[in-house]
C-alpha positions in Angstrom: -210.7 9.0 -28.6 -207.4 9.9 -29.5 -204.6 9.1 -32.4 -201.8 6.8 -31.0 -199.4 9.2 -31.5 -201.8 11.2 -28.7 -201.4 8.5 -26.6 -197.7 8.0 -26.7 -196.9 11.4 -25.9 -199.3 11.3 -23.1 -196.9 8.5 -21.3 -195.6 9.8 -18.4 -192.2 7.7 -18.3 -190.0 9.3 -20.7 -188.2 5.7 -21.6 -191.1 4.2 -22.6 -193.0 7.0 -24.0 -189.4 7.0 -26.5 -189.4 3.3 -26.9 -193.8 3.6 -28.3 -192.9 6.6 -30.2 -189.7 4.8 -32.1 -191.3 2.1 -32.5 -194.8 3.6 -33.7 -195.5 2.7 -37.3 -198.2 4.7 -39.1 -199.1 1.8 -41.5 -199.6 -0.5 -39.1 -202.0 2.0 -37.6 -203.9 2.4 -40.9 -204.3 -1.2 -41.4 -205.6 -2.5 -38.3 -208.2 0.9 -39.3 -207.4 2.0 -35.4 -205.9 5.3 -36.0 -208.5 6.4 -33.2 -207.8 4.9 -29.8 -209.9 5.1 -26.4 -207.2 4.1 -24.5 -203.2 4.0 -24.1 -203.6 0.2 -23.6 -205.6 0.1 -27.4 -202.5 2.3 -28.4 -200.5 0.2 -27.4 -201.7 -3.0 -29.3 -202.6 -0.8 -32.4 -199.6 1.0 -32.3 -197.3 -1.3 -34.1 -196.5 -4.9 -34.5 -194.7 -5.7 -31.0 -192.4 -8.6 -32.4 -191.2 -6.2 -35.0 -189.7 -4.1 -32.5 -186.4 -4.6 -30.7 -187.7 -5.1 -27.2 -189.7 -7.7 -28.5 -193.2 -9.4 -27.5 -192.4 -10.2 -23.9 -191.7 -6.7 -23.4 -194.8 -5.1 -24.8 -196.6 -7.7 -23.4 -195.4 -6.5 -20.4 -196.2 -2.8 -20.7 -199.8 -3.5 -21.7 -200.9 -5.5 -18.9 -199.1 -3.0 -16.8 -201.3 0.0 -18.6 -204.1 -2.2 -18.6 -204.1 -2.1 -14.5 -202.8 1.0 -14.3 -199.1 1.0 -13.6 -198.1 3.3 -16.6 -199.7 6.5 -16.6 -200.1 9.7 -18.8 -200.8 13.3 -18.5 -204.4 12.6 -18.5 -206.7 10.6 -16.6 -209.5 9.0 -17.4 -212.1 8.2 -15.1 -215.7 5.7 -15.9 -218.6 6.5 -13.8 
């Protein structure tokens, strides 16, 4: 488990890891009580509110299906057995 803020800076593309980490809003965090995240695609949806944000829903939307099968990738890897 990591923060999202661990997450976001583990995003290897450095446009989107700016876009999660201007758009990352700590209350937001605290009130969906996910501060803790097992992976960048929970970071993403617990991150902040994605129609809040200037690139809008269709964009995160995008981004976390593309995390969820693996097209964005971070400095770590996680592997289930």
């Amino acid at each position: 488990m990591k923060t999202v803020l661990e997450w976001y800076n583990k995003i290897t593309d450095p446009k989107i890891r700016a876009k999660a980490l201007m758009n990352y809003d700590p209350s937001f965090a605290c009130s969906s009580n996910r501060q803790q995240c097992s992976s960048l695609a929970d970071a993403f949806q617990n991150g902040f509110l994605w129609s809040d944000s200037p690139e809008g829903d269709h964009y995160w939307c995008q981004i976390f299906e593309s995390t969820k099968s693996g097209r964005i990738k971070t400095t770590e890897y996680n592997f289930e057995l």
